[in-house]
C-alpha distance (Angstrom), angle and dihedral (degrees) to the residues before:
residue distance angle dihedral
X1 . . .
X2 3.87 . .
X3 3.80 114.4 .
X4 3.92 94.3 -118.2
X5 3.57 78.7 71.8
X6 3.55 100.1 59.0
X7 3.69 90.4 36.7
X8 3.75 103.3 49.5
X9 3.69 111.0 19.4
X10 3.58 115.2 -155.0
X11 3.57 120.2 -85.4
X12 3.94 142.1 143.9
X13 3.94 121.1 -119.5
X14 3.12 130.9 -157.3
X15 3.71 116.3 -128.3
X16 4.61 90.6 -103.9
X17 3.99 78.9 57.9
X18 4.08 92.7 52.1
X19 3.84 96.6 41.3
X20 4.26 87.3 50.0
X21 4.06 91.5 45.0
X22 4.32 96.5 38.9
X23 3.90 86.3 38.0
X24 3.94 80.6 -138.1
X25 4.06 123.2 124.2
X26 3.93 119.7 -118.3
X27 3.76 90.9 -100.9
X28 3.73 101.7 55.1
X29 3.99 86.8 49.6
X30 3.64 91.5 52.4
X31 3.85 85.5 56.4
X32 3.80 97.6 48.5
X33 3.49 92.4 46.9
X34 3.98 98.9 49.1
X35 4.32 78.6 53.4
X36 3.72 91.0 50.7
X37 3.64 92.8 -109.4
X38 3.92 105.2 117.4
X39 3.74 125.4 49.4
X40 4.19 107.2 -89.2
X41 3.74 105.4 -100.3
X42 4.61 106.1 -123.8
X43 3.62 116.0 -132.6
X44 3.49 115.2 -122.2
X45 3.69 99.0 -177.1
X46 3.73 145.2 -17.9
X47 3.46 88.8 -75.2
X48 4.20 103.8 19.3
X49 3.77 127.4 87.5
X50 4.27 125.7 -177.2
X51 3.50 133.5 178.6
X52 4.07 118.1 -145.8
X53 3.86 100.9 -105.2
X54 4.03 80.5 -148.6
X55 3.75 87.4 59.7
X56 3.71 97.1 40.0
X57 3.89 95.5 55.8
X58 4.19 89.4 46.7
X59 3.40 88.3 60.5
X60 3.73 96.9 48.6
X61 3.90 89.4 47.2
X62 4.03 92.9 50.7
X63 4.30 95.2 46.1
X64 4.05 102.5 102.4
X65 3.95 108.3 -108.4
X66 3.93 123.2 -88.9
């Protein structure tokens, strides 16, 4: 089992829960992910987007430190 595994288990957030963890608001994500530079959010329903926890911590690990 890789250790992402154990350290982020899977789980699908809702875009409140990505803005609170990035520390970004909804608008700035929607621009880095048009450029390709957030994770792609996965619809869930006609009305329901999540974002891959798993996905959403990778990219917080590979952003160069403050």
């Amino acid at each position: 089992m890789a250790d992402t595994a154990i350290d982020f288990p899977e789980r699908a957030l809702k875009e409140r829960e990505v803005e609170q963890i990035v520390g970004l608001k909804k608008s700035r994500i929607r621009e880095l992910e048009a450029a390709g530079e957030f994770p792609k959010r996965r619809v869930f329903g006609a009305r329901s987007v999540r974002w891959l926890r798993s996905e959403i911590m990778e990219y917080i690990q590979t952003r160069p430190a403050a």
